[in-house]
TORPA-4810 file (N, C-alpha, C, O; in nm, 3 decimals):
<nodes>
NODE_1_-0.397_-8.731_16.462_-0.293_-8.824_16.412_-0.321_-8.859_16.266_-0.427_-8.911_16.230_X
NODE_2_-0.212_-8.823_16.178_-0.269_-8.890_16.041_-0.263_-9.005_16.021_-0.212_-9.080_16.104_X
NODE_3_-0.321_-9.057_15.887_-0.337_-9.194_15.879_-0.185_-9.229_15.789_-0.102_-9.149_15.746_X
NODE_4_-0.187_-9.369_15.783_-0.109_-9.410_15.719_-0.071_-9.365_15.598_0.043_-9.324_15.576_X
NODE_5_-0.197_-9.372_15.482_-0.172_-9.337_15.374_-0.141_-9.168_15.378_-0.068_-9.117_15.292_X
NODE_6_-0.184_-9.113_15.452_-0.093_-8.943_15.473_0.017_-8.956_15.534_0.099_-8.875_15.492_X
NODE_7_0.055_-9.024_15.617_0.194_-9.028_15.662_0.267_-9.035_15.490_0.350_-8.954_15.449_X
NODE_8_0.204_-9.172_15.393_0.282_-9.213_15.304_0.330_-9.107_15.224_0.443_-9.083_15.180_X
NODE_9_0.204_-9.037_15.213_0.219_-8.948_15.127_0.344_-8.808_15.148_0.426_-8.750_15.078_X
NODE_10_0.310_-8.805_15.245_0.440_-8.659_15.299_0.552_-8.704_15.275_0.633_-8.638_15.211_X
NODE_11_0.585_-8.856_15.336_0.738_-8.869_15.273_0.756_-8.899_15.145_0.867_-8.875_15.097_X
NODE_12_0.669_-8.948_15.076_0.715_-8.960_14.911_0.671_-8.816_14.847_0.632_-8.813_14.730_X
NODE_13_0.677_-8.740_14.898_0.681_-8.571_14.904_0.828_-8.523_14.933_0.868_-8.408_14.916_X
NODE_14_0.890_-8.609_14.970_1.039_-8.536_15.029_1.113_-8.630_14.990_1.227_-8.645_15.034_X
NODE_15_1.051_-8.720_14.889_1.167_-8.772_14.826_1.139_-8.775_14.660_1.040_-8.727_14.604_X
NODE_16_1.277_-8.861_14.584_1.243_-8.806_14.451_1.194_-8.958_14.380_1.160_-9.064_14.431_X
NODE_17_1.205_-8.916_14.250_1.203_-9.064_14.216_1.291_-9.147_14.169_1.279_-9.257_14.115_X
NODE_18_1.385_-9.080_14.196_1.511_-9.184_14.216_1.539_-9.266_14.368_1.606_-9.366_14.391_X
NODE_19_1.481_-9.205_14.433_1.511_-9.280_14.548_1.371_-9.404_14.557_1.254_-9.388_14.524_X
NODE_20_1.435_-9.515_14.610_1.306_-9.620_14.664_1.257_-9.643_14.779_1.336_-9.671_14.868_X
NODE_21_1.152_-9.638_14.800_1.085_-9.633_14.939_1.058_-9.773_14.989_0.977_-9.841_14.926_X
NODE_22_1.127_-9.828_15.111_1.086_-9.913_15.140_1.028_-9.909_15.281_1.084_-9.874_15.385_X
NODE_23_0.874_-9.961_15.256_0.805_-9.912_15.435_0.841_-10.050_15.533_0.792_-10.163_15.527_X
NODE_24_0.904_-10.016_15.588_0.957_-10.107_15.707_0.780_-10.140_15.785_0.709_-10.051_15.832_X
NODE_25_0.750_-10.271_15.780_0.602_-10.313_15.790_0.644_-10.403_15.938_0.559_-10.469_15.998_X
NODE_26_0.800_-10.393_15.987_0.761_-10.519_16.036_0.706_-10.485_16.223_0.737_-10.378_16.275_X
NODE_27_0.624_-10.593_16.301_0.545_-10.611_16.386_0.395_-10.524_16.370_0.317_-10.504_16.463_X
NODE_28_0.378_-10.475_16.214_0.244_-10.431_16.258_0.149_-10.540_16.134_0.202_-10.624_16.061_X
NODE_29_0.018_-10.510_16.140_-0.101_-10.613_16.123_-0.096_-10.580_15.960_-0.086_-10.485_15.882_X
NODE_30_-0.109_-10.699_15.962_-0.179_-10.655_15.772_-0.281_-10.583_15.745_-0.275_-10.521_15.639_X
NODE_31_-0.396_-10.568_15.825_-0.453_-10.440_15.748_-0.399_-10.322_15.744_-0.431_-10.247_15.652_X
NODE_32_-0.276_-10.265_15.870_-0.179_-10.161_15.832_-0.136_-10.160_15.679_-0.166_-10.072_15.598_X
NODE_33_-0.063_-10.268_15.654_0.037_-10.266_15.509_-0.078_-10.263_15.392_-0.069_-10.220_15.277_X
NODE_34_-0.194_-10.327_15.465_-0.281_-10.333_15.326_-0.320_-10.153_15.326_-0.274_-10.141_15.212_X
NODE_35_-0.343_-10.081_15.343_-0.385_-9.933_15.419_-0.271_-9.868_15.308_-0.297_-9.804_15.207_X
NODE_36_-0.149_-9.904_15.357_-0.039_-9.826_15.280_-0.025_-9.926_15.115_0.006_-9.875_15.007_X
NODE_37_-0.054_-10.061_15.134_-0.066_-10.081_15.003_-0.229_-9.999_14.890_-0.244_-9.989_14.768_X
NODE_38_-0.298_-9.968_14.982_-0.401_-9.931_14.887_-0.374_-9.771_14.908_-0.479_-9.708_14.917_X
NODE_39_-0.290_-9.716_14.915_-0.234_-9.594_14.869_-0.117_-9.592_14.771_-0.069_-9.485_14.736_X
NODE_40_-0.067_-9.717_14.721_-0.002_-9.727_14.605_0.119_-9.769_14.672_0.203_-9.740_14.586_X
NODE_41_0.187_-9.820_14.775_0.293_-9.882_14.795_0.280_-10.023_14.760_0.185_-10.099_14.778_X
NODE_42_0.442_-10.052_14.682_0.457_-10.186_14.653_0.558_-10.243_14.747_0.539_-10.363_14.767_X
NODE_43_0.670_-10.187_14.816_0.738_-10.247_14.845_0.791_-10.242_14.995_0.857_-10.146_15.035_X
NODE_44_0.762_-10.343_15.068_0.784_-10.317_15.218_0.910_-10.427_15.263_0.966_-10.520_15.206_X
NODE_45_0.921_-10.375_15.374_1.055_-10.454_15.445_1.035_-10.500_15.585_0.944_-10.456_15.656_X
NODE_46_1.095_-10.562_15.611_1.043_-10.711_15.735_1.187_-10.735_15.747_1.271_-10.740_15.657_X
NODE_47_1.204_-10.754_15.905_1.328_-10.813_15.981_1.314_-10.948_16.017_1.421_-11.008_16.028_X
NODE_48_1.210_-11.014_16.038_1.158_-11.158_16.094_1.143_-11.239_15.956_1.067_-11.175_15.883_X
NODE_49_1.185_-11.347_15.900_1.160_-11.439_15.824_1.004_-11.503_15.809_0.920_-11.488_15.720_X
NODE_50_1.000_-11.582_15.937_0.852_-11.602_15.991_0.717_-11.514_15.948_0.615_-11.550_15.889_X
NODE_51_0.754_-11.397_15.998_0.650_-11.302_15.985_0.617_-11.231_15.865_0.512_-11.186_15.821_X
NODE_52_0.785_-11.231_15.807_0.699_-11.170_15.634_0.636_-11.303_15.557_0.544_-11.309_15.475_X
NODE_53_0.730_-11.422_15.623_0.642_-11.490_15.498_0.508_-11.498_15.517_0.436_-11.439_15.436_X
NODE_54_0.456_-11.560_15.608_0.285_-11.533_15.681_0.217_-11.413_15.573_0.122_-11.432_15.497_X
NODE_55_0.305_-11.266_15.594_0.220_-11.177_15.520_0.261_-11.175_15.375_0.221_-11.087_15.299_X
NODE_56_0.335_-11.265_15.340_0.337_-11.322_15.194_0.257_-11.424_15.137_0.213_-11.432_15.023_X
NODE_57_0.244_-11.517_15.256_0.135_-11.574_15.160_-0.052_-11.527_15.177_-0.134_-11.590_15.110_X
NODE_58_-0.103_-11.404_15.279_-0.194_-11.356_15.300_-0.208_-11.250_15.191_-0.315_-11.261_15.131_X
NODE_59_-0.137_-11.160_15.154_-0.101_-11.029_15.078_-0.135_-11.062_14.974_-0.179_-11.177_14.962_X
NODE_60_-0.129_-10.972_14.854_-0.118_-10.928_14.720_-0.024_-10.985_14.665_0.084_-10.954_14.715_X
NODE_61_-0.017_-11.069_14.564_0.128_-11.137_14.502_0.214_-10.998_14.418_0.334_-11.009_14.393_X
NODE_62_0.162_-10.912_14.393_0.260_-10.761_14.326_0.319_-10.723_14.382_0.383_-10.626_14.344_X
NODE_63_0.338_-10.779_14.520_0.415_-10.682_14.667_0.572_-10.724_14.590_0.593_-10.796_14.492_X
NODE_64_0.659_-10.654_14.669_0.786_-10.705_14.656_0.876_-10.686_14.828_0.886_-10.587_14.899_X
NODE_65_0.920_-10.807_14.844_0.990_-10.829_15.021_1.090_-10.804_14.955_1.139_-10.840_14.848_X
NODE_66_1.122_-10.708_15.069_1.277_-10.726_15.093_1.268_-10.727_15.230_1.177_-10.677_15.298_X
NODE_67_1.437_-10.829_15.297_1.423_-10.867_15.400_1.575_-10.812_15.433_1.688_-10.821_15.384_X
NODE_68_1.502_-10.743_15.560_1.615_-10.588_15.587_1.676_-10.605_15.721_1.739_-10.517_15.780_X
NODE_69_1.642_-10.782_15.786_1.737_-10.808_15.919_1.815_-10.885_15.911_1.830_-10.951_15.808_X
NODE_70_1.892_-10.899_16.024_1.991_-10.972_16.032_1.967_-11.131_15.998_1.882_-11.191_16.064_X
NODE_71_2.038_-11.200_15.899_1.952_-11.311_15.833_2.051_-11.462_15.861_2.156_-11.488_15.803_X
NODE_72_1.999_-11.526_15.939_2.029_-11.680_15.968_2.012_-11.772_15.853_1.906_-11.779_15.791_X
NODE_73_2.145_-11.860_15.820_2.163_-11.879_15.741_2.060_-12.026_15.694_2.019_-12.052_15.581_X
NODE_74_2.033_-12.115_15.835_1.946_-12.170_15.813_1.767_-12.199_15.797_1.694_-12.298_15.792_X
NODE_75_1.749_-12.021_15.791_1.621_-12.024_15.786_1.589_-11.958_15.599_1.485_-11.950_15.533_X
NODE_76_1.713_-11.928_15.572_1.676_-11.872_15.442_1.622_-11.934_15.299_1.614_-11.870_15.194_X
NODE_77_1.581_-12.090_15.321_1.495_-12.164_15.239_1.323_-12.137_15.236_1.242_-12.181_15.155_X
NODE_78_1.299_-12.043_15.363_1.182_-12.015_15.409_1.099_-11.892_15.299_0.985_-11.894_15.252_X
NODE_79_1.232_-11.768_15.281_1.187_-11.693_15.171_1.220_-11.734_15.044_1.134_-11.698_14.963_X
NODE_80_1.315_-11.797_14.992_1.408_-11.821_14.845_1.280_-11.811_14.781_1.276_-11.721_14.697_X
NODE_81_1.153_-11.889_14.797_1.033_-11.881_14.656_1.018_-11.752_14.635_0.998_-11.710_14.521_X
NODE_82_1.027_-11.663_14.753_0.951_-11.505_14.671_1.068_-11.358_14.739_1.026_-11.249_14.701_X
NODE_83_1.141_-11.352_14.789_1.193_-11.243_14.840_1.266_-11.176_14.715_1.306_-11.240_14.618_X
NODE_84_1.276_-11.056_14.729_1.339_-10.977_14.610_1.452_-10.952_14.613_1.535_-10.960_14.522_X
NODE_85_1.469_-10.904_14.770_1.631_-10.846_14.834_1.616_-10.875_14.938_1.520_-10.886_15.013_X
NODE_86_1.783_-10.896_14.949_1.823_-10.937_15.120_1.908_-10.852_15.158_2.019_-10.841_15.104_X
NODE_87_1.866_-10.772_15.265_1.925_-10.625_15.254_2.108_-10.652_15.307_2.207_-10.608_15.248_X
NODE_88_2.106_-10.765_15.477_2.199_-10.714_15.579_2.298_-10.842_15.532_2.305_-10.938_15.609_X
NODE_89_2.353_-10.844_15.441_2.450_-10.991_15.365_2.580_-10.975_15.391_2.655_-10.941_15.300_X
NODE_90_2.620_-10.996_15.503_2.750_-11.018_15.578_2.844_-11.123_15.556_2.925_-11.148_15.644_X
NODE_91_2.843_-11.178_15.465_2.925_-11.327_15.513_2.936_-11.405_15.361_2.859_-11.374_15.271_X
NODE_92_3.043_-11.514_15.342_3.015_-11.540_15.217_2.894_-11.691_15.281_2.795_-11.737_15.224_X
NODE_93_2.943_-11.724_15.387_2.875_-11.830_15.412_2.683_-11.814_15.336_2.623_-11.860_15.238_X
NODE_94_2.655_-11.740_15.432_2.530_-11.702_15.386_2.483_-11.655_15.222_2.375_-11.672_15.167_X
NODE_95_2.606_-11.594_15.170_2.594_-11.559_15.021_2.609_-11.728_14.923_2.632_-11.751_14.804_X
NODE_96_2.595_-11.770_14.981_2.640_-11.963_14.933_2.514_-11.998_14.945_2.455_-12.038_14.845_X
NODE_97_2.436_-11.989_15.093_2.322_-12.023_15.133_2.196_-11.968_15.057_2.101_-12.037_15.019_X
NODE_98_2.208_-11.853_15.044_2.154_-11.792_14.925_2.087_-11.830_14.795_1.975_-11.837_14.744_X
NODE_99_2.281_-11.861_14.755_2.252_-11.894_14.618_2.247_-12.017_14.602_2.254_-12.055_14.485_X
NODE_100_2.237_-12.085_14.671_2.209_-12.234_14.648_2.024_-12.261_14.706_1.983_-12.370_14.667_X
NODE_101_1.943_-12.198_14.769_1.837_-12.105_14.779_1.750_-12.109_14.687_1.641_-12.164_14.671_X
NODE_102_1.844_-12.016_14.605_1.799_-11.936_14.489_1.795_-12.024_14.368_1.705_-12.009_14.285_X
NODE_103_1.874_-12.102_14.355_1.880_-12.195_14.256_1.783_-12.309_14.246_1.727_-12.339_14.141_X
NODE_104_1.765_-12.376_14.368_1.695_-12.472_14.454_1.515_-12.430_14.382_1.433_-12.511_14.337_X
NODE_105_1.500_-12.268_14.396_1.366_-12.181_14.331_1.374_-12.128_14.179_1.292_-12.054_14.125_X
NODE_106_1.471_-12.173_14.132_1.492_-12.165_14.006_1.495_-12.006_14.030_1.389_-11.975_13.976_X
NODE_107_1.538_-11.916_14.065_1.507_-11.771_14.067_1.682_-11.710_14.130_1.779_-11.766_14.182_X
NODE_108_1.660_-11.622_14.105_1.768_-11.454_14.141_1.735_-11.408_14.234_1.622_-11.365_14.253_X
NODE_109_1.845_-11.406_14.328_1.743_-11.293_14.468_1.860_-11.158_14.487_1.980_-11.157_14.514_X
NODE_110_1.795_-11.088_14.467_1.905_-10.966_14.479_1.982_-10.937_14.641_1.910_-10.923_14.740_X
NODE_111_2.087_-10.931_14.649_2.164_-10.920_14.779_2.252_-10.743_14.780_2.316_-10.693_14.687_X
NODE_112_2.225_-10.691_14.906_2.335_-10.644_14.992_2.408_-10.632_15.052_2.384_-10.671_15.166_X
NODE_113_2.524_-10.582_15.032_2.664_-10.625_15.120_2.627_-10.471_15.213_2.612_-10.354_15.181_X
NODE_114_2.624_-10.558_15.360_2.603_-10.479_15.516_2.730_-10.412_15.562_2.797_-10.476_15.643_X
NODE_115_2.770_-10.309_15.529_2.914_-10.262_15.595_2.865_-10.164_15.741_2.783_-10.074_15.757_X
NODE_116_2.955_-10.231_15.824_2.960_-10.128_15.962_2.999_-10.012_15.971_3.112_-9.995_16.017_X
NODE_117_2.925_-9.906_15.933_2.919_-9.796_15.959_2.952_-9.679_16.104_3.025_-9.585_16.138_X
NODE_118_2.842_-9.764_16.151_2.802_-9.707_16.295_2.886_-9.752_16.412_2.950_-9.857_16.427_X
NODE_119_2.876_-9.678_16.468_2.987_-9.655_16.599_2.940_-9.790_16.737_3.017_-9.835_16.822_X
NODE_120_2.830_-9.816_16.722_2.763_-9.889_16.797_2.811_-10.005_16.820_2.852_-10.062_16.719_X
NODE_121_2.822_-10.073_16.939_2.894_-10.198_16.920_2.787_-10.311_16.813_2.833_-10.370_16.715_X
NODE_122_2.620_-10.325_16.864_2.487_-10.415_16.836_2.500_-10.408_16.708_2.404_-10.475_16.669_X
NODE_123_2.562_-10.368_16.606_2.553_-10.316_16.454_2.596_-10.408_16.418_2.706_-10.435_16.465_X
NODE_124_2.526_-10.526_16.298_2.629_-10.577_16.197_2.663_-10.555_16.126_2.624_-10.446_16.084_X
NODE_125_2.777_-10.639_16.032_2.835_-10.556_15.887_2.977_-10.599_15.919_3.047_-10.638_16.013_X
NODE_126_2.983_-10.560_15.729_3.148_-10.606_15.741_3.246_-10.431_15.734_3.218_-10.316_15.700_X
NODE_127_3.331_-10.484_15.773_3.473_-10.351_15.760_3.499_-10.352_15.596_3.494_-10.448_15.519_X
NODE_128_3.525_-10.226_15.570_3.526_-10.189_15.415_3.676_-10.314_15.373_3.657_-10.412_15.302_X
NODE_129_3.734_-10.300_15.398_3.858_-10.402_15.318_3.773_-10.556_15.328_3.752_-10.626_15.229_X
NODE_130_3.735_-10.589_15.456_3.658_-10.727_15.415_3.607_-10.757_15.340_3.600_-10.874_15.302_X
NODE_131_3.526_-10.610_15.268_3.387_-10.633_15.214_3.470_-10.668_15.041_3.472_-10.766_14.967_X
NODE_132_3.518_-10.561_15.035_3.634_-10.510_14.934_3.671_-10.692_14.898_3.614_-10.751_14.806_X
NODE_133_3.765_-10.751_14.980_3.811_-10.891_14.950_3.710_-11.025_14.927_3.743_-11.128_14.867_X
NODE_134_3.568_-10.998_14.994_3.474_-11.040_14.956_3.450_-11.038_14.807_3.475_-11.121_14.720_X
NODE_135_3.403_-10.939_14.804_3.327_-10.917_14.654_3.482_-10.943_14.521_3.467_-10.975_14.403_X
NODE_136_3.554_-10.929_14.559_3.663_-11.025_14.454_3.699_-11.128_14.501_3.822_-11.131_14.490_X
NODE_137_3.645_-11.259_14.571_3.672_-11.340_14.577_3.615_-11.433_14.469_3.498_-11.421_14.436_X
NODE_138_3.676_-11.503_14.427_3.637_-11.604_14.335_3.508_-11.683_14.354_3.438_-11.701_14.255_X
NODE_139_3.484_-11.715_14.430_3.388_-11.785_14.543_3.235_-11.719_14.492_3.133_-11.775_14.451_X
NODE_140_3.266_-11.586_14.513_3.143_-11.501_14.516_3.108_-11.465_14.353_2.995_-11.440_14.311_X
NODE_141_3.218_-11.469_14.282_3.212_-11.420_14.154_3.118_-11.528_14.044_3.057_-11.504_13.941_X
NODE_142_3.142_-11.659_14.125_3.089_-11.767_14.041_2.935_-11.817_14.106_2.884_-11.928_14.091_X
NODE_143_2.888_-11.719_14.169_2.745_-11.778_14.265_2.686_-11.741_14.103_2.732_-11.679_14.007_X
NODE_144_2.583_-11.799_14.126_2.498_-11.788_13.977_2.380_-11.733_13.966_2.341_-11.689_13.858_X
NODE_145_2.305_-11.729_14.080_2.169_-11.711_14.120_2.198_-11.584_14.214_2.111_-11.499_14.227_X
NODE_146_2.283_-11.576_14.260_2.295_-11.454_14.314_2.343_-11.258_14.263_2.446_-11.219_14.208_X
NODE_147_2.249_-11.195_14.298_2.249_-11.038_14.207_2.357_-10.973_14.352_2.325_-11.010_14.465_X
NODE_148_2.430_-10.918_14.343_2.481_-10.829_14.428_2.494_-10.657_14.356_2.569_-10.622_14.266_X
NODE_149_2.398_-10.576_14.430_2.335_-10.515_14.371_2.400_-10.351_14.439_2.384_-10.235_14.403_X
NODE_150_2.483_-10.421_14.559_2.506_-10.269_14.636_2.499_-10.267_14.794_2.502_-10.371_14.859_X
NODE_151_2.491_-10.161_14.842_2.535_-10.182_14.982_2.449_-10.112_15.081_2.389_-10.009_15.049_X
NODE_152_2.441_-10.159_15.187_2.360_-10.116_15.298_2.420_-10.074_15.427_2.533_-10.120_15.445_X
NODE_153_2.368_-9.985_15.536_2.443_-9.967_15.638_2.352_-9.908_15.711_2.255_-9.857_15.655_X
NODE_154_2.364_-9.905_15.834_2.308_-9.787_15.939_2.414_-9.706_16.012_2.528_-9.737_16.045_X
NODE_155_2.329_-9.568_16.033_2.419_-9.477_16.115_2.408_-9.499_16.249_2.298_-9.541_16.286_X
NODE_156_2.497_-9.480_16.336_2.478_-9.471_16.448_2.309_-9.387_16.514_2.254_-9.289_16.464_X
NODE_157_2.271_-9.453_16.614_2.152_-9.411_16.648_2.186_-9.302_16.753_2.225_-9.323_16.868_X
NODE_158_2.151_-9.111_16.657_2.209_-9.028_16.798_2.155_-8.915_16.694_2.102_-8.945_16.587_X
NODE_159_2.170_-8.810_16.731_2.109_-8.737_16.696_2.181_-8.634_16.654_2.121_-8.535_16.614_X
NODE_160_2.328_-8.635_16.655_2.480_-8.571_16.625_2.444_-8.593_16.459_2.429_-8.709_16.424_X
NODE_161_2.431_-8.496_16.366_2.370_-8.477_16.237_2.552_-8.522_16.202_2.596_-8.630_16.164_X
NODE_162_2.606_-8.431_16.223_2.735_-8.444_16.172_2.799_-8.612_16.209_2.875_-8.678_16.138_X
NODE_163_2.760_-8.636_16.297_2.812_-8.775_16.291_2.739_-8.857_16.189_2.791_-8.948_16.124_X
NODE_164_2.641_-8.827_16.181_2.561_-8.951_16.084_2.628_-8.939_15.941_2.655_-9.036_15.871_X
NODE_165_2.659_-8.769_15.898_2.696_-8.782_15.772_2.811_-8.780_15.744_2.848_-8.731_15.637_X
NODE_166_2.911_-8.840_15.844_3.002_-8.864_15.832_3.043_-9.043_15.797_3.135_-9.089_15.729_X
NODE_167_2.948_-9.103_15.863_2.905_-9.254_15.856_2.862_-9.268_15.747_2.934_-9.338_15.676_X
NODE_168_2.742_-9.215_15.686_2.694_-9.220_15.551_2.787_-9.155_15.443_2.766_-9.173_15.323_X
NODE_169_2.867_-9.097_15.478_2.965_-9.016_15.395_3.080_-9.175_15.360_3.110_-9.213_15.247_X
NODE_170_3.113_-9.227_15.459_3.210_-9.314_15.451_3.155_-9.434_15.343_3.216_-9.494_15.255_X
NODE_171_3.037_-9.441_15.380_2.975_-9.597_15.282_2.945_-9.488_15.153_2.981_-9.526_15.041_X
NODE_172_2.911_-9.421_15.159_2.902_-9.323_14.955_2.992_-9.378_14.926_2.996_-9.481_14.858_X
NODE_173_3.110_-9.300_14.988_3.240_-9.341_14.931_3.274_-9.477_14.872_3.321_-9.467_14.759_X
NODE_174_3.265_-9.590_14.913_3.290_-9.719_14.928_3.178_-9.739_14.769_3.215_-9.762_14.654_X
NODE_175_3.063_-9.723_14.813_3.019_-9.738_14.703_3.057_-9.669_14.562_3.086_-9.750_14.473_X
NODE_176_3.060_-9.601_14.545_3.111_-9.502_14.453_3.234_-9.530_14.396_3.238_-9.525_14.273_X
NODE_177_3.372_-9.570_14.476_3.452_-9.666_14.430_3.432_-9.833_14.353_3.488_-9.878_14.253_X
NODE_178_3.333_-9.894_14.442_3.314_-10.032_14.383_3.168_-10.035_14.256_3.129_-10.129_14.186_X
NODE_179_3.134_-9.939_14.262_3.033_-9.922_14.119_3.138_-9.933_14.024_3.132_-10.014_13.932_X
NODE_180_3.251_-9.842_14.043_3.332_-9.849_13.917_3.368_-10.015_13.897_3.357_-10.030_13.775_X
NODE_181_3.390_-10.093_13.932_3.418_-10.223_13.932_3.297_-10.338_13.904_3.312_-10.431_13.825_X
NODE_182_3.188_-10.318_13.975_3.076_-10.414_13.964_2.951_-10.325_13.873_2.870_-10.255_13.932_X
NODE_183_2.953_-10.340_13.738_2.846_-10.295_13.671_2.736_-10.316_13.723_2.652_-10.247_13.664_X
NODE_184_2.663_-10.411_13.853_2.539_-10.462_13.850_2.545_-10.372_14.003_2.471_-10.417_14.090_X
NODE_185_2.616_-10.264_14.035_2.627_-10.174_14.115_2.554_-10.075_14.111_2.605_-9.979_14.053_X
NODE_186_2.371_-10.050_14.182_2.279_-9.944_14.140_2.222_-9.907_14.314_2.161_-9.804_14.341_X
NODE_187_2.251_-9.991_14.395_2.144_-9.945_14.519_2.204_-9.969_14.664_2.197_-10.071_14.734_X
NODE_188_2.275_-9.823_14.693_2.294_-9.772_14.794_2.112_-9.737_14.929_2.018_-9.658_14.924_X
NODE_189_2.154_-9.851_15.027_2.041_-9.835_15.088_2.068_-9.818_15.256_2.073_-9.902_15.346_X
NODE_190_2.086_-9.644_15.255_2.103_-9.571_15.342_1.982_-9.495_15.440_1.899_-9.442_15.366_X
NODE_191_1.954_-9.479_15.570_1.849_-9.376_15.533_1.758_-9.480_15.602_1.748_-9.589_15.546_X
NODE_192_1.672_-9.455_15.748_1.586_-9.470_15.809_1.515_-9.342_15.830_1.546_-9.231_15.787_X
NODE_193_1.379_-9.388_15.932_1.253_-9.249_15.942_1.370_-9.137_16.041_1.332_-9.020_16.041_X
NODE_194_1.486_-9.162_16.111_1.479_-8.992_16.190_1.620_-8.983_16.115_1.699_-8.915_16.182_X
NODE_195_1.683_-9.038_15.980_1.761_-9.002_15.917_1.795_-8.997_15.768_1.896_-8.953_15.713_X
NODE_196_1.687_-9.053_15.717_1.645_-9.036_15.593_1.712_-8.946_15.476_1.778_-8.983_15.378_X
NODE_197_1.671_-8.815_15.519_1.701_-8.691_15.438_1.835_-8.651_15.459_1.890_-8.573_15.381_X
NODE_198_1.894_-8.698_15.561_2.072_-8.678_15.529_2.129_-8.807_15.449_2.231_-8.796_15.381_X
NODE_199_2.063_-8.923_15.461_2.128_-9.032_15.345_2.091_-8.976_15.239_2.186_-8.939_15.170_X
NODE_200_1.973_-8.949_15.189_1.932_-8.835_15.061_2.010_-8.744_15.014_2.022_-8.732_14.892_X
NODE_201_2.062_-8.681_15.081_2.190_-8.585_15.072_2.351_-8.658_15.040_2.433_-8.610_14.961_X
NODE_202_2.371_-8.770_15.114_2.441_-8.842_15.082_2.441_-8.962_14.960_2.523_-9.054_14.961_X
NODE_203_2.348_-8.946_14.868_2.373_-9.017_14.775_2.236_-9.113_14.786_2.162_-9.118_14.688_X
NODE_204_2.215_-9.160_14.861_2.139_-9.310_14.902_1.974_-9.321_14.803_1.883_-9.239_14.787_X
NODE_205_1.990_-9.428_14.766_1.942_-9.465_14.618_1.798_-9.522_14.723_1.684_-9.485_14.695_X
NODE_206_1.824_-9.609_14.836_1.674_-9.670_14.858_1.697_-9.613_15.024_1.809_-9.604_15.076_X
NODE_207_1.523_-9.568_15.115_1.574_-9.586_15.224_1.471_-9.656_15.267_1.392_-9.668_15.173_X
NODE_208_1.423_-9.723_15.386_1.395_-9.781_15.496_1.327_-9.719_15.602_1.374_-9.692_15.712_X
NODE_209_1.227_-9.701_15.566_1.109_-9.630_15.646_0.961_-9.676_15.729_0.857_-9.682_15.665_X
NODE_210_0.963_-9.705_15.862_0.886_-9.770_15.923_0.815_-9.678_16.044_0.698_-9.712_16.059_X
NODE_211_0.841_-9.611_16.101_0.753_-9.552_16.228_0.677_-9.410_16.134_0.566_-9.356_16.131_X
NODE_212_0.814_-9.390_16.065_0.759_-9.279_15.998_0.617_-9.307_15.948_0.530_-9.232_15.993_X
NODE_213_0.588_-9.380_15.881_0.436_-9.481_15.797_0.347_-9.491_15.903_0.249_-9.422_15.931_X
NODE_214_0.418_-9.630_15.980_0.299_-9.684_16.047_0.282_-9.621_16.201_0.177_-9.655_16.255_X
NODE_215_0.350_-9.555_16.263_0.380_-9.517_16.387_0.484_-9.613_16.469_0.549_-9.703_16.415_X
NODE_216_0.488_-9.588_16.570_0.586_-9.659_16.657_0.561_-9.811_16.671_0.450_-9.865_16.679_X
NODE_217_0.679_-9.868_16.673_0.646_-10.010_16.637_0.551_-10.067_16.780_0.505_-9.999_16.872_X
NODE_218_0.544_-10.186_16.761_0.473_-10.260_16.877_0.559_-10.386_16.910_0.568_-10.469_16.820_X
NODE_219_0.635_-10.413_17.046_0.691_-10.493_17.057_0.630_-10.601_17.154_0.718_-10.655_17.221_X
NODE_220_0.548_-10.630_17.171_0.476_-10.738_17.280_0.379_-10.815_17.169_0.277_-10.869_17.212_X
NODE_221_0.412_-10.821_17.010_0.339_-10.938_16.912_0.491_-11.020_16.907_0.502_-11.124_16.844_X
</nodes>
């Protein structure tokens, strides 16, 4: 079995440097992330609030969180001091919560707008016209502290290649249209460990990589 830092290494072998690697760290131990941080990763991703911050304030202050789950609007005062990006940003409610957050930390937190991609019912995200009426709403245009930076999605979980890049095909698109509109439009973040290299193909600027790294998660912490 290889180790972490060889796992790391093979996939930042199959990708370029335009794309950003983010190692999905979450339910395993900090000496894991420290393992892949002392092979030169800076930037990992966490679904639990709770749990990245813990390994935020244990960790390396050079790290950079991004927080890549589904995000409750009243726990998000918990990261505002240090998170970088908030990947799954559905709602203006929460984009308020945010930036009032963000302001509260005197700081910018970069956000993604979550569009539903996937066929799955469990998937969040908004429908492309929502998202579309979102991001020109007045509301959103005047948050101050808030970066909206681009968009995120997952494919359906299946193993139908052609379906996935048809899902990832649909959010390119979307993006690719609203870059023309939002200059601060750079990071399409497509692309988990058993689908990666077809968001790669499809455009996708950052992906989201966790079993691939650390092995299979552990769900009984």
């Amino acid at each position: 079995m290889n180790s972490i830092a060889e796992n790391l290494k093979q996939i930042q072998n199959t990708i370029s440097n335009e794309v950003t690697l983010v190692a999905v760290s979450k339910t395993k131990p900090v000496s894991d992330l420290m393992e892949a941080y002392d092979a030169g990763q800076r930037i990992f991703g966490e679904n639990k609030i709770q749990e990245m911050t813990q390994k935020w304030e244990e960790m390396p202050k050079d790290i950079v969180w991004h927080m890549i789950g589904h995000v409750q609007t009243n726990k998000v005062k918990y990261m505002a001091p240090y998170v970088h990006t908030i990947h799954a940003v559905d709602s203006l409610k929460l984009l308020k919560e945010i930036n009032r957050q963000a302001i509260k930390n005197n700081r910018e937190i970069n956000c993604l707008i979550q569009i539903k991609i996937a066929e799955e019912d469990s998937k969040f995200g908004l429908h492309e016209t929502d998202a579309i009426s979102l991001l020109n709403s007045e509301e959103v245009q005047q948050l101050t502290n808030v970066k909206i930076k681009g968009l995120m999605g997952m494919a359906t979980f299946t193993s139908d290649e052609t379906q996935i890049k048809t899902e990832f095909g649909r959010i390119q698109s979307l993006f690719k249209k609203l870059k023309t509109t939002f200059s601060e439009f750079d990071t399409l973040s497509i692309g988990m460990s058993g689908d990666y290299k077809i968001a790669i193909e499809c455009n996708s600027t950052m992906v989201r990589i966790g079993s691939s790294i650390f092995g299979v998660r552990n769900y009984t912490t």
